[in-house]
C-alpha positions, 0 to 999 in steps of 0.5 A: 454494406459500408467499408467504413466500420471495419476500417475504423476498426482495424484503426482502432485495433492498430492503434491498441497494438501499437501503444502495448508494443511502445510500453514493451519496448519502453520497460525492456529498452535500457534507455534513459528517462524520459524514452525508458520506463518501467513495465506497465505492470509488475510481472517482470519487474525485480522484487523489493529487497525490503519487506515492509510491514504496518504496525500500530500501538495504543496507548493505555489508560497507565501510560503502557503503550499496547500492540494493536492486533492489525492481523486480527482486524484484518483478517484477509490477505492478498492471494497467497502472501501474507499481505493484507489491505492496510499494507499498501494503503495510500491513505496511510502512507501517501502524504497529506492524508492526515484527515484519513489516518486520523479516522482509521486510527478511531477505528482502531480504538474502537475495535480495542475498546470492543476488545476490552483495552481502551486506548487514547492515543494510536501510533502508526510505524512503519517497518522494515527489514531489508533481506539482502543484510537481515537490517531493520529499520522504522519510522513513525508515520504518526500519532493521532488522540482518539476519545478512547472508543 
């Protein structure tokens, strides 16, 4: 039997150990970029002193602008927070997808016309409170026509 298959393999193995070990040393090392880095995943890292939140309105047949009942259309969330799906959604938040938001906000017209509150336009806002001052603060992220469900 050939040495040559196990040797690859402890190469190979070596060379796995190696990179973890680099990407620990990286995230705890105070160096400056580009030697320093983050933790390749979030388990040490400090959390966010923003809470952040996803909120959309629609406007109504008078003019009324309507809260849209995202907790109810999405009615899962992330473990045991309370974070759901829409919360962290590049195609809601990263720049550049208007094509996206345009098409989740028909959605969401078409689930308020199933609930019996057509709505022509939808406005998607970004919320946040900061828990350090108890400040808030927020951002439209942008209003998109829909054909009313």
């Amino acid at each position: 039997m050939s040495e040559q298959p196990h040797r690859l393999a402890v190469v190979v193995v070596a060379v796995w150990l190696s990179v973890q070990a680099i990407a620990l040393l990286r995230g705890l090392l105070p160096l400056p970029p580009p030697w320093g880095a983050h933790l390749p995943w979030r388990m040490f890292s400090d959390p966010s002193p923003l809470e952040r939140t996803l909120t959309a309105e629609g406007r109504a047949a008078d003019g009324t602008w309507v809260p849209i009942p995202l907790e109810r259309y999405f009615e899962h969330t992330r473990g045991a927070t309370g974070e759901r799906a829409y919360e962290y959604s590049a195609t809601v938040f990263e720049p550049g997808r208007l094509r996206e938001r345009q098409v989740f906000a028909e959605w969401l017209a078409e689930r308020m016309a199933a609930d019996g509150r057509p709505i022509d336009k939808v406005r998607l806002i970004r919320r946040w409170r900061d828990l350090r001052d108890d400040s808030t603060g927020a951002a439209t992220i942008g209003q998109y026509r829909v054909d009313g469900g």
